[in-house]
PDB file of N, CA, C and O in Angstrom, chain B, residues numbered from 101:
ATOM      1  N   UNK B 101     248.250  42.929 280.410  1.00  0.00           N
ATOM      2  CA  UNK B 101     248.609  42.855 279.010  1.00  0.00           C
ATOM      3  C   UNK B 101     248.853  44.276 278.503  1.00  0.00           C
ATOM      4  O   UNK B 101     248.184  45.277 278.760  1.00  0.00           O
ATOM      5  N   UNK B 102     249.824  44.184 277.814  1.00  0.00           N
ATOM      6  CA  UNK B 102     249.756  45.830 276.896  1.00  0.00           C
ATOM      7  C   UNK B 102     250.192  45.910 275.616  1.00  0.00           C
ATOM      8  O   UNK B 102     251.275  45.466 275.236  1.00  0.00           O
ATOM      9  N   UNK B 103     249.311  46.512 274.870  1.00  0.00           N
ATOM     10  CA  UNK B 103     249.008  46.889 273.474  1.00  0.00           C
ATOM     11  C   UNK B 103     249.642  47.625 273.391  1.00  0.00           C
ATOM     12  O   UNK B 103     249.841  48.333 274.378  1.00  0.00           O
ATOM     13  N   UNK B 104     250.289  47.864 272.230  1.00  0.00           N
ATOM     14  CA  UNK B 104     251.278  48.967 271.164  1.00  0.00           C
ATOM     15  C   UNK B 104     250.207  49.174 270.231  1.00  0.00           C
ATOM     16  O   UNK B 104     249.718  48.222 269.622  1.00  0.00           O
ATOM     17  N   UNK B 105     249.829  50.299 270.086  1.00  0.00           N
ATOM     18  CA  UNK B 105     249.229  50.976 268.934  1.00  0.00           C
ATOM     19  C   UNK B 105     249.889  52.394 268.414  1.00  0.00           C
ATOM     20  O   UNK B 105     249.872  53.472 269.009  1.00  0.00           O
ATOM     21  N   UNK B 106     250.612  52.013 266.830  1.00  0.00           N
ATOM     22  CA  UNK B 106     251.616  53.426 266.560  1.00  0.00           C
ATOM     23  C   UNK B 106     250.530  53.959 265.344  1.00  0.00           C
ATOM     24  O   UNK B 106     250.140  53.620 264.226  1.00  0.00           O
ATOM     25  N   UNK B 107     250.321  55.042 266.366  1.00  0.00           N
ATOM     26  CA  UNK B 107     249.740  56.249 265.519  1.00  0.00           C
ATOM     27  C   UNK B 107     250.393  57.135 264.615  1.00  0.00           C
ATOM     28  O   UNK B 107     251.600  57.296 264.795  1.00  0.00           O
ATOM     29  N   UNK B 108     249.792  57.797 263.595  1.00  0.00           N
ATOM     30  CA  UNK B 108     250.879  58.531 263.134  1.00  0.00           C
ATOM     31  C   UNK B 108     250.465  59.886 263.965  1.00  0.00           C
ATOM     32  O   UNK B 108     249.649  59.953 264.884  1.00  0.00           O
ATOM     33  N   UNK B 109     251.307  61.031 263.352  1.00  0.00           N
ATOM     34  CA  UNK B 109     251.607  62.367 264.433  1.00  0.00           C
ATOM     35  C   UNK B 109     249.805  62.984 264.128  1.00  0.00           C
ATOM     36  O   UNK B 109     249.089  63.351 265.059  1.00  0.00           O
ATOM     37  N   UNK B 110     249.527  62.981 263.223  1.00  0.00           N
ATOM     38  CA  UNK B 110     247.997  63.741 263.102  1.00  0.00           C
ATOM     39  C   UNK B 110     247.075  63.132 263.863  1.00  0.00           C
ATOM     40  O   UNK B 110     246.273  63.800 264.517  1.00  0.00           O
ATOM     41  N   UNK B 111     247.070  61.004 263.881  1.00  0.00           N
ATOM     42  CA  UNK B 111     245.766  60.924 265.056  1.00  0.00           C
ATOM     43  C   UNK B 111     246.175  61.103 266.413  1.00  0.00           C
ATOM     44  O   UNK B 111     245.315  61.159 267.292  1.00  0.00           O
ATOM     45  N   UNK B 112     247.567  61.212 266.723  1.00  0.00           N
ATOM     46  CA  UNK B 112     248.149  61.416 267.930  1.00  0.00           C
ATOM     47  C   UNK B 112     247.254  63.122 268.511  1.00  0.00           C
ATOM     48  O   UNK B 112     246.420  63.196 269.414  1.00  0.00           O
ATOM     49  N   UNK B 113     247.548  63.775 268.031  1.00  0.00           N
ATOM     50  CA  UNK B 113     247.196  65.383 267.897  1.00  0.00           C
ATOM     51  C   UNK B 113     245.501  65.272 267.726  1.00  0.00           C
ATOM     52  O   UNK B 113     244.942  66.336 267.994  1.00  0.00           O
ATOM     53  N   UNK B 114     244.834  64.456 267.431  1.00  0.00           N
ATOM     54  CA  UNK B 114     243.050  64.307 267.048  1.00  0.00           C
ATOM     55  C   UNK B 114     242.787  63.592 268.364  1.00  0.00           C
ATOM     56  O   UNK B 114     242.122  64.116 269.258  1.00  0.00           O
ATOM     57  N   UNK B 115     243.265  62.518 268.447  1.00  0.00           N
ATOM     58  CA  UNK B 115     243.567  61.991 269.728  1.00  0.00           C
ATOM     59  C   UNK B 115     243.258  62.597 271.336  1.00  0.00           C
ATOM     60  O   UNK B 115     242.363  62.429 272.166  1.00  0.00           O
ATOM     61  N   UNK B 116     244.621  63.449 271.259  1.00  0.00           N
ATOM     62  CA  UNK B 116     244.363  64.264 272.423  1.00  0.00           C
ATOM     63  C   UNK B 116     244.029  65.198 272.415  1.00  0.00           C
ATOM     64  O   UNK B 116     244.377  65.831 273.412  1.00  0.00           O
ATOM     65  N   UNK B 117     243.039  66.093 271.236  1.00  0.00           N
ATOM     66  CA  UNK B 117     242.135  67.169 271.153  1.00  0.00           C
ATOM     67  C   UNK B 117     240.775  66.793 271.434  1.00  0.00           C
ATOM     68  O   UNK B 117     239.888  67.520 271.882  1.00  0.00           O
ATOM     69  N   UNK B 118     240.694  65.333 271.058  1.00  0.00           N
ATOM     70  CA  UNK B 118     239.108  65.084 272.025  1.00  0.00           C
ATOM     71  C   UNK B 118     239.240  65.057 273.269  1.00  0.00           C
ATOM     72  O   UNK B 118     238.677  65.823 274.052  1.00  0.00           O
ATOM     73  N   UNK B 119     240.356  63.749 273.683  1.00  0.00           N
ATOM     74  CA  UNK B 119     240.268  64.183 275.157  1.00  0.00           C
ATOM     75  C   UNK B 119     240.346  65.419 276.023  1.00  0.00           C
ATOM     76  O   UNK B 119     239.853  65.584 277.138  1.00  0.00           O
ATOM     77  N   UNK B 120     241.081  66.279 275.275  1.00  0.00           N
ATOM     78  CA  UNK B 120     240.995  67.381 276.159  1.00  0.00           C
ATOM     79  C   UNK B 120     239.979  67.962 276.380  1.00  0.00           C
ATOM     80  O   UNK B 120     239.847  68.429 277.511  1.00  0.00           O
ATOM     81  N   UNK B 121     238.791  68.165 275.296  1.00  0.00           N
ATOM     82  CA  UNK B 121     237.603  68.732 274.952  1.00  0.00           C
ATOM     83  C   UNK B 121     236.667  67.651 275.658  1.00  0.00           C
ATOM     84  O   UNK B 121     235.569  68.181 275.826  1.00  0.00           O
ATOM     85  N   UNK B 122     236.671  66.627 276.033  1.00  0.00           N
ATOM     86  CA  UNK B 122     236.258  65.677 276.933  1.00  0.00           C
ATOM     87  C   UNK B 122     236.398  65.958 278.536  1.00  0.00           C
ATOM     88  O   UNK B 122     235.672  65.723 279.502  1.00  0.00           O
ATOM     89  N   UNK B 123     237.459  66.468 278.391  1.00  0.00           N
ATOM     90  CA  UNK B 123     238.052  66.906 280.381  1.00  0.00           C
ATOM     91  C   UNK B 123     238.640  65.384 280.489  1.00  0.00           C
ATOM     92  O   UNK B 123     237.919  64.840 281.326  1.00  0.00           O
ATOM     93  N   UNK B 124     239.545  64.511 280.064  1.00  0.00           N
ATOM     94  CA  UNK B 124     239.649  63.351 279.906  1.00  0.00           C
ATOM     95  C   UNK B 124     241.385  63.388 279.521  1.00  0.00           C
ATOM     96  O   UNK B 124     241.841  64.356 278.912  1.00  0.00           O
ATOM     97  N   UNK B 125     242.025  62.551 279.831  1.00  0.00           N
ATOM     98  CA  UNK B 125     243.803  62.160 279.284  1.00  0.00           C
ATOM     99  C   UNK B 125     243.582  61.013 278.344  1.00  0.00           C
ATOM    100  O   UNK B 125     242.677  60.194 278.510  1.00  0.00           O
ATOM    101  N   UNK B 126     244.391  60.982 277.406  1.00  0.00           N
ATOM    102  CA  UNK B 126     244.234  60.385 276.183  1.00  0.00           C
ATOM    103  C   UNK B 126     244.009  58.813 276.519  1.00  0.00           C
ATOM    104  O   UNK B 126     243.296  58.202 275.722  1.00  0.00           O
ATOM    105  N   UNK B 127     244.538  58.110 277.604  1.00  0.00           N
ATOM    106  CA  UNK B 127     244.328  57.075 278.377  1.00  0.00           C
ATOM    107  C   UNK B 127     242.756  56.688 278.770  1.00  0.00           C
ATOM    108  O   UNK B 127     242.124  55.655 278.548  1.00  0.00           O
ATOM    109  N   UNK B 128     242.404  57.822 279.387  1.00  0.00           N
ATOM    110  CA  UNK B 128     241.013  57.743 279.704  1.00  0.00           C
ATOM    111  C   UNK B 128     240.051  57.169 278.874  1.00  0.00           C
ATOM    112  O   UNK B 128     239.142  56.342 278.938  1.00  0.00           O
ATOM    113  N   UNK B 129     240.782  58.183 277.781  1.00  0.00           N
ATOM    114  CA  UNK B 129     239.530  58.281 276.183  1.00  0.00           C
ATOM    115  C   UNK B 129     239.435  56.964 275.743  1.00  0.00           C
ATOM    116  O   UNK B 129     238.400  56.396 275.395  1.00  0.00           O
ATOM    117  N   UNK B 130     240.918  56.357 275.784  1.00  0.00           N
ATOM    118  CA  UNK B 130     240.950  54.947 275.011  1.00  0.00           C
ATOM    119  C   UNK B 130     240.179  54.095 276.052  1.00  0.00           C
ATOM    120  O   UNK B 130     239.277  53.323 275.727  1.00  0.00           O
ATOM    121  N   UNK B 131     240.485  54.236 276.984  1.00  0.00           N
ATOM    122  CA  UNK B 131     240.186  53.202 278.120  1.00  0.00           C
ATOM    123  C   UNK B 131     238.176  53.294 277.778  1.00  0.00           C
ATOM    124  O   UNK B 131     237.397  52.343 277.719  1.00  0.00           O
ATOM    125  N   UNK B 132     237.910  54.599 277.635  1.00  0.00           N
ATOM    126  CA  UNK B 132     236.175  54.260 277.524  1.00  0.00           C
ATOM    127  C   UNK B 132     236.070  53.889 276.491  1.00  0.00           C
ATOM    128  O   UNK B 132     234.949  53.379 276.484  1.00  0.00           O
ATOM    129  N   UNK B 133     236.564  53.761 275.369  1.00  0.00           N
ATOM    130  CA  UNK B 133     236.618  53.702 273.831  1.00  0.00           C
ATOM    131  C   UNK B 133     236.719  52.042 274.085  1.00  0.00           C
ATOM    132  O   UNK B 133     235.815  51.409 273.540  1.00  0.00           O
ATOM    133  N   UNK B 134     237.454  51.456 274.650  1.00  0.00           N
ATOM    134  CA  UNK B 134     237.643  50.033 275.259  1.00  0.00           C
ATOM    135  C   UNK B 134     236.532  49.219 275.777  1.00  0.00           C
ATOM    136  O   UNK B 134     236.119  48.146 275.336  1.00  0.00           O
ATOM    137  N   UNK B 135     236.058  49.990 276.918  1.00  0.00           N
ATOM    138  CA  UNK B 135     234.864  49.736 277.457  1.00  0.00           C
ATOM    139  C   UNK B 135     233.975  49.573 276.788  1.00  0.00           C
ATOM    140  O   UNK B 135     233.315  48.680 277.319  1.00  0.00           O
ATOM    141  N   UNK B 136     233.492  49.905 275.864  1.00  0.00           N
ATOM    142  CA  UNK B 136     232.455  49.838 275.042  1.00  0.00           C
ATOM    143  C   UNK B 136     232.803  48.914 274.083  1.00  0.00           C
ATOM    144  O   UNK B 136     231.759  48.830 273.437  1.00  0.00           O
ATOM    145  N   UNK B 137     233.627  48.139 273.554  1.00  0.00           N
ATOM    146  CA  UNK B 137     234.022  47.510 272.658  1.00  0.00           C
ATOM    147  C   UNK B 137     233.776  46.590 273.696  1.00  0.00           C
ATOM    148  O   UNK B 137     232.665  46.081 273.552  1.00  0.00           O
ATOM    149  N   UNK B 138     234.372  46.187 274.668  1.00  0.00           N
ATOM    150  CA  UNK B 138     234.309  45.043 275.673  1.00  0.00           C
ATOM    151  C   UNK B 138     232.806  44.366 275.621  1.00  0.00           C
ATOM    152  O   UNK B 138     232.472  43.264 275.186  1.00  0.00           O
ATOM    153  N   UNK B 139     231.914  45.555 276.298  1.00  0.00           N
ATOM    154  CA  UNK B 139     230.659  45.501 276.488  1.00  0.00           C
ATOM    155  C   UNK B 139     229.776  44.668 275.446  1.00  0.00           C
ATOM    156  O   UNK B 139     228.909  43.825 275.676  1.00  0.00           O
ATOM    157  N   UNK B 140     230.333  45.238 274.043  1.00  0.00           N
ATOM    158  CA  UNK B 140     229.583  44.713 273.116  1.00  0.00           C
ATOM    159  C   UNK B 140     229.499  42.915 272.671  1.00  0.00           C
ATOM    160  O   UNK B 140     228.675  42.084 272.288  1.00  0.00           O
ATOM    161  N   UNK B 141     231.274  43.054 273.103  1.00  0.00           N
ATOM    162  CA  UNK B 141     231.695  41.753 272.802  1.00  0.00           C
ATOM    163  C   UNK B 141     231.243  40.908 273.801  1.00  0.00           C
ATOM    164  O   UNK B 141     231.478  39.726 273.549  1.00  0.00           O
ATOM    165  N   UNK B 142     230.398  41.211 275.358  1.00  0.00           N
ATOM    166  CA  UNK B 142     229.776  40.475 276.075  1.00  0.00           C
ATOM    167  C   UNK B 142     228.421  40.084 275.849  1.00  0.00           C
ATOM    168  O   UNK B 142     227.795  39.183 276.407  1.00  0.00           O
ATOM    169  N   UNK B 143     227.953  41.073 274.737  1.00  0.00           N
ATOM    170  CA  UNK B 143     226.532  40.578 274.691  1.00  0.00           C
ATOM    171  C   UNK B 143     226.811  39.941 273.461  1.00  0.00           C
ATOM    172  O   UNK B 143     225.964  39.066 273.281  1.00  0.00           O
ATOM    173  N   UNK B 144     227.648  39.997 272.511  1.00  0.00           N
ATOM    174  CA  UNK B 144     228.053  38.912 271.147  1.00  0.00           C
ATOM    175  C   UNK B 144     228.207  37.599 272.020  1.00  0.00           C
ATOM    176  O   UNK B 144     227.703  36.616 271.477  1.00  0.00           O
ATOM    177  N   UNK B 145     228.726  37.393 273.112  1.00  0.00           N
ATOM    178  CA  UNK B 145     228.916  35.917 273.590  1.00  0.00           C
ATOM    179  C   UNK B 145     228.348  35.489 274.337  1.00  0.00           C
ATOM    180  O   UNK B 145     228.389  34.314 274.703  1.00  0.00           O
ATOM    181  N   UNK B 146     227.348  36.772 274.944  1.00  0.00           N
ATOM    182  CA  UNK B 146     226.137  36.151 275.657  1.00  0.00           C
ATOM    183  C   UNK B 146     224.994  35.322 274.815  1.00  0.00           C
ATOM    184  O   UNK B 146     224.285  34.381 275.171  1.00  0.00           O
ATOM    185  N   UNK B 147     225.106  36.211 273.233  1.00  0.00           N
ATOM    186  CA  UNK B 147     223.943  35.621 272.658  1.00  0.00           C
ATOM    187  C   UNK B 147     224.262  34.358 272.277  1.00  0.00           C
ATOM    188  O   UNK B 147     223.396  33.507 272.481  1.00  0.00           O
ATOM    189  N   UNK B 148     225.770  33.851 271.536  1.00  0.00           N
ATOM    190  CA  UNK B 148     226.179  32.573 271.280  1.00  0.00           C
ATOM    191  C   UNK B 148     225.508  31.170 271.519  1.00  0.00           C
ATOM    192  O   UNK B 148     225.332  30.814 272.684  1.00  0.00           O
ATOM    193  N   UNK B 149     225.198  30.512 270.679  1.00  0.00           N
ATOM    194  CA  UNK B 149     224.270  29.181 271.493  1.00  0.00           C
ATOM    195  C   UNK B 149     225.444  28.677 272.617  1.00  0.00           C
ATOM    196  O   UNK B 149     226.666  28.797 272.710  1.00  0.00           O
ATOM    197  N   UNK B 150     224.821  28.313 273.076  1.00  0.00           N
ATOM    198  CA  UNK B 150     226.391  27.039 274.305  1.00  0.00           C
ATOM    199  C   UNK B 150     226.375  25.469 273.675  1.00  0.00           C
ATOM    200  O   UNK B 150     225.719  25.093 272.703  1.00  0.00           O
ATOM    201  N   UNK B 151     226.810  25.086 274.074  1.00  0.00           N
ATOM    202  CA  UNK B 151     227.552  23.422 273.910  1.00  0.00           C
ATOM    203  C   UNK B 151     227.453  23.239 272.634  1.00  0.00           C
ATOM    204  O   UNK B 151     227.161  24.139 271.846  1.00  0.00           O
ATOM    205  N   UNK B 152     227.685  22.082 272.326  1.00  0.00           N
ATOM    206  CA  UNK B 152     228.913  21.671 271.114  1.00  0.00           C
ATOM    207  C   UNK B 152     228.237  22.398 269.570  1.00  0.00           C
ATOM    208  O   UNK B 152     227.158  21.908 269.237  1.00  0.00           O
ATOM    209  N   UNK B 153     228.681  23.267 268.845  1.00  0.00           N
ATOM    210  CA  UNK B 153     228.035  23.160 267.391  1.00  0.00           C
ATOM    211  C   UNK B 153     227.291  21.579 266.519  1.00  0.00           C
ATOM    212  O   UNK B 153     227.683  20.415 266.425  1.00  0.00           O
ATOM    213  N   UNK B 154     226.218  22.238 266.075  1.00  0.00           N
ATOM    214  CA  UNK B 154     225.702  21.008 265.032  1.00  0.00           C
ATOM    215  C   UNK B 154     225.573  21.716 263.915  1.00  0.00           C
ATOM    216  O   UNK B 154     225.770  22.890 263.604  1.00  0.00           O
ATOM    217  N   UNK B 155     225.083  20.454 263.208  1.00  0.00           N
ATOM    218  CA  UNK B 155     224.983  21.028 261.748  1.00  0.00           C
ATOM    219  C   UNK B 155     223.794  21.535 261.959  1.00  0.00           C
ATOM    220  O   UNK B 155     223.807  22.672 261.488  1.00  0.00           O
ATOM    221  N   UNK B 156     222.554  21.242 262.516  1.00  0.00           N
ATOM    222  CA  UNK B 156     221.321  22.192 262.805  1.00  0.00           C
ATOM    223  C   UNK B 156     221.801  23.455 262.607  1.00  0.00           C
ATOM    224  O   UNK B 156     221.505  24.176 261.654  1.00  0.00           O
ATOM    225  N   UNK B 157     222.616  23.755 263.595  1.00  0.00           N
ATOM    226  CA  UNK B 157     222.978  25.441 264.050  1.00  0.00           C
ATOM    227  C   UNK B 157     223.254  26.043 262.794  1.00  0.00           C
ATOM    228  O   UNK B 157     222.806  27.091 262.329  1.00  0.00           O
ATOM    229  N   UNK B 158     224.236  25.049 262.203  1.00  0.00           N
ATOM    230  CA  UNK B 158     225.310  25.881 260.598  1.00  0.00           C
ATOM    231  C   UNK B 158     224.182  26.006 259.651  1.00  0.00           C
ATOM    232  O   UNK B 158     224.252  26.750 258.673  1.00  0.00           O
ATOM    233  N   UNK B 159     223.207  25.333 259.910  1.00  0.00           N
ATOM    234  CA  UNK B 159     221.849  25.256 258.572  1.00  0.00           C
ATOM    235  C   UNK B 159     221.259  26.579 259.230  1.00  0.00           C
ATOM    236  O   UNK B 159     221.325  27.640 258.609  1.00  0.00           O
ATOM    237  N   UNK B 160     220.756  26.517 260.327  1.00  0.00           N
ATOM    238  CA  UNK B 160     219.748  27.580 261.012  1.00  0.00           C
ATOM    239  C   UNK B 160     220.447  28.691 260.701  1.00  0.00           C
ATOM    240  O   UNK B 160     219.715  29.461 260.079  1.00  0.00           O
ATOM    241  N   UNK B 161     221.854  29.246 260.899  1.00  0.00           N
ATOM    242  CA  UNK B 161     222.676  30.176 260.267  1.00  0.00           C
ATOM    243  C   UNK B 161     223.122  30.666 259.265  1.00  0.00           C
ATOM    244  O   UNK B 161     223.645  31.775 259.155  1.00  0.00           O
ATOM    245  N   UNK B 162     222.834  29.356 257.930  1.00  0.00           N
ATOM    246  CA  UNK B 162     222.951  29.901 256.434  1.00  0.00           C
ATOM    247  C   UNK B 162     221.906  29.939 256.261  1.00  0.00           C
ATOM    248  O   UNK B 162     221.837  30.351 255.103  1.00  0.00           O
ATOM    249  N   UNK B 163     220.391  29.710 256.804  1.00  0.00           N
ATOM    250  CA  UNK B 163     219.289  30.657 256.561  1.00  0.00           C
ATOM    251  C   UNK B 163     218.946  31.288 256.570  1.00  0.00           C
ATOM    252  O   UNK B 163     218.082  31.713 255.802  1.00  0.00           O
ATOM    253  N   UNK B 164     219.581  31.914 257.771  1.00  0.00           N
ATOM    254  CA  UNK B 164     219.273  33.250 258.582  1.00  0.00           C
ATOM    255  C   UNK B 164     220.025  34.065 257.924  1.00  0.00           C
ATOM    256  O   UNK B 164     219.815  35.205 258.340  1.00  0.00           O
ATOM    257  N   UNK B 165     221.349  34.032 256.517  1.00  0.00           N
ATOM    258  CA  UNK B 165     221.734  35.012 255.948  1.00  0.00           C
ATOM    259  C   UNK B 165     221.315  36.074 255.324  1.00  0.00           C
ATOM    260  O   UNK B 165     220.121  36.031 255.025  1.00  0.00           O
ATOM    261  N   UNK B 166     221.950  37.123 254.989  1.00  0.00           N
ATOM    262  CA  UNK B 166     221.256  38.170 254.442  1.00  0.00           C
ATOM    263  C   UNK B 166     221.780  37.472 252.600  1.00  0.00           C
ATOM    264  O   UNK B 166     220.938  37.741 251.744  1.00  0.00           O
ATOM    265  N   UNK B 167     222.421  37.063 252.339  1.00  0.00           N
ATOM    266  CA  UNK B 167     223.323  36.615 251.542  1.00  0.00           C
ATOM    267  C   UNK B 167     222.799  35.067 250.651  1.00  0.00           C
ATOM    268  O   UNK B 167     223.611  34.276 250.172  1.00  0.00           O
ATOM    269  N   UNK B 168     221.154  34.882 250.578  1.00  0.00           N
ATOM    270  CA  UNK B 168     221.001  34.105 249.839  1.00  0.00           C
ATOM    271  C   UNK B 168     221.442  33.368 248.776  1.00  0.00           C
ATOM    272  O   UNK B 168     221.847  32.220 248.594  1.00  0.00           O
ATOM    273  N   UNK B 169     221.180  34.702 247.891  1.00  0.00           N
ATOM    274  CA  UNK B 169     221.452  34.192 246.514  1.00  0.00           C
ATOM    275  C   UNK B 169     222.689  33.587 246.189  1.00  0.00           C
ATOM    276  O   UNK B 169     222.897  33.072 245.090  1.00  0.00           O
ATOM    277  N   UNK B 170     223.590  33.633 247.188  1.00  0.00           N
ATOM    278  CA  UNK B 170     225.519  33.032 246.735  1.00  0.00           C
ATOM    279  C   UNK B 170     224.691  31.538 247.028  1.00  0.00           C
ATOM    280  O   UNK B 170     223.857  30.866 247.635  1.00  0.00           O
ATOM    281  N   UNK B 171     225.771  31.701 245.981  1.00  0.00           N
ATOM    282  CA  UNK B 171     225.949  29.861 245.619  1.00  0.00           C
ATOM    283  C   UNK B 171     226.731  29.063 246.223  1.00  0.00           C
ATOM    284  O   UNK B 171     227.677  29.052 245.436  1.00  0.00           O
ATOM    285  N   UNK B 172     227.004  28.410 247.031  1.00  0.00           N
ATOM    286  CA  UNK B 172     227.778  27.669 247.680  1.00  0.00           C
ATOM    287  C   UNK B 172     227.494  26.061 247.724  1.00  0.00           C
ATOM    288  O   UNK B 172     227.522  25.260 248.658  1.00  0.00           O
ATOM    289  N   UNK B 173     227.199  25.910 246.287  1.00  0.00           N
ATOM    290  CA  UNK B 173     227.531  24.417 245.567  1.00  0.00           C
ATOM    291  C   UNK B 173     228.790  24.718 244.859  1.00  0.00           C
ATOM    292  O   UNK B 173     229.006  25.609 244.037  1.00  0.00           O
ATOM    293  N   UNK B 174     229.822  23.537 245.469  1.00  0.00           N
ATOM    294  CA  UNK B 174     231.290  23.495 244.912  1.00  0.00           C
ATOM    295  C   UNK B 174     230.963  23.113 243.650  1.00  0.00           C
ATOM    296  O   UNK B 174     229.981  22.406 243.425  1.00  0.00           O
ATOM    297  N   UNK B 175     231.853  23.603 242.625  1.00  0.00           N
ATOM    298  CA  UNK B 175     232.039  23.560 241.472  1.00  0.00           C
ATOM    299  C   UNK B 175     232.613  22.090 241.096  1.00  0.00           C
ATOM    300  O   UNK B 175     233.654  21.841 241.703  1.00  0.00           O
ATOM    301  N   UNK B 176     232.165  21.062 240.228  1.00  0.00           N
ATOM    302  CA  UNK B 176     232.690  19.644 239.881  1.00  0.00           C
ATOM    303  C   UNK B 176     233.127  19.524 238.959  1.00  0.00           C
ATOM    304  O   UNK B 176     232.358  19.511 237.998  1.00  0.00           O
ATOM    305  N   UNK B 177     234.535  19.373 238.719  1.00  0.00           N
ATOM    306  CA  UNK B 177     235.114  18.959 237.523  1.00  0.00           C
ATOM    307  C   UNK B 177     236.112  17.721 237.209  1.00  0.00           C
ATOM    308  O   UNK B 177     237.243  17.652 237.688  1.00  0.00           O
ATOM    309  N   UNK B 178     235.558  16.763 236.353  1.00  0.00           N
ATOM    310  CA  UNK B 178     236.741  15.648 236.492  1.00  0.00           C
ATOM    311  C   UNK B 178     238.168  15.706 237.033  1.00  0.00           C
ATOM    312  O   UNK B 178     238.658  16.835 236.994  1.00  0.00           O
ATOM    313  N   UNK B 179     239.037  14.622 237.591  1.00  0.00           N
ATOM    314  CA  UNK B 179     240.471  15.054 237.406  1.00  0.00           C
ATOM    315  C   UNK B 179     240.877  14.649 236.721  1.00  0.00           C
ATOM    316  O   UNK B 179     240.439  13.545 236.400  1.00  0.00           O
ATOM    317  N   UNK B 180     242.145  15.281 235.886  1.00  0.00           N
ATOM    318  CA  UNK B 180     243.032  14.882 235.498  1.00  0.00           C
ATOM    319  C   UNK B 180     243.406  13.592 235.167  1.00  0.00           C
ATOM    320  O   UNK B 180     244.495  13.608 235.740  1.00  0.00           O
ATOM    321  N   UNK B 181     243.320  12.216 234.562  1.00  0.00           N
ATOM    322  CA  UNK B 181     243.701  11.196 234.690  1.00  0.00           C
ATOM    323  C   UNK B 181     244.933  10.811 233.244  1.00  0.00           C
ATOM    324  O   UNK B 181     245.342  11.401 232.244  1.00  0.00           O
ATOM    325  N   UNK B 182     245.118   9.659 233.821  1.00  0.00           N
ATOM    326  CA  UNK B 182     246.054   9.198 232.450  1.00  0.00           C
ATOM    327  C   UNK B 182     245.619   7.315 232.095  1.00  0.00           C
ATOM    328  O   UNK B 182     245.011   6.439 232.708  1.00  0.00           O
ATOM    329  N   UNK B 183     246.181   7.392 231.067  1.00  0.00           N
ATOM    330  CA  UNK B 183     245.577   6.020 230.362  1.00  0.00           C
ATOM    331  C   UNK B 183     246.287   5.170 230.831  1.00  0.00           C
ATOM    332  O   UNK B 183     247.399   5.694 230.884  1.00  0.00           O
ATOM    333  N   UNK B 184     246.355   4.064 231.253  1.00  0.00           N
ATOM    334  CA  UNK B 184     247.220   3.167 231.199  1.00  0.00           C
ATOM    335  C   UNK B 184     246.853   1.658 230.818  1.00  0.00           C
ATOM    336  O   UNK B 184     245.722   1.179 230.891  1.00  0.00           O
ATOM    337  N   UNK B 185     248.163   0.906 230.345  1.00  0.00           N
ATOM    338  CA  UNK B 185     247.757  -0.051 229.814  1.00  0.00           C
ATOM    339  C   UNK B 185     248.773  -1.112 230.348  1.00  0.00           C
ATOM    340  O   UNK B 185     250.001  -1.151 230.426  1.00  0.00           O
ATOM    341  N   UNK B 186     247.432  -2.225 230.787  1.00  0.00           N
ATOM    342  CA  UNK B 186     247.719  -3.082 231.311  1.00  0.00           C
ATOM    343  C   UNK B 186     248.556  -4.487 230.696  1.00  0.00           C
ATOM    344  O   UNK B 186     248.826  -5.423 231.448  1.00  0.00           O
TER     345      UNK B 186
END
């Protein structure tokens, strides 16, 4: 697979002033910069429960928010109707 990422000319130039100061080609840098993003995203899906979602899980997870206090009772308001006559 290959990614296009257009930098402008200044992170291009920041870019390859770390790597150089690394002993590293700008490839390298990204490539460990990669690695570590990878890594992380293996232990995000290691921790994941397995098999099918329940509503247990979605409850056990809006408890576990940091984000209590939001309200997430939908708002109820009649609709719209019209009169009619029979």
């Amino acid at each position: 697979m290959t990614i296009t990422l257009p930098l402008q000319p200044q992170e291009e130039a920041k870019l390859k002033a770390v790597a150089r100061a690394k002993g590293l080609s700008a490839d390298a840098l990204v490539r460990q910069a990669l690695n570590g993003i990878l890594a992380d995203a293996s232990e995000i899906s290691d921790s994941a429960p397995s098999g099918p979602a329940t509503g247990a899980l979605l409850v056990a997870a809006m408890q576990a928010s940091p984000y209590k206090e939001m309200d997430l009772e939908a708002v109820r308001t009649p609709l719209p109707t019209r009169d009619i006559a029979f």
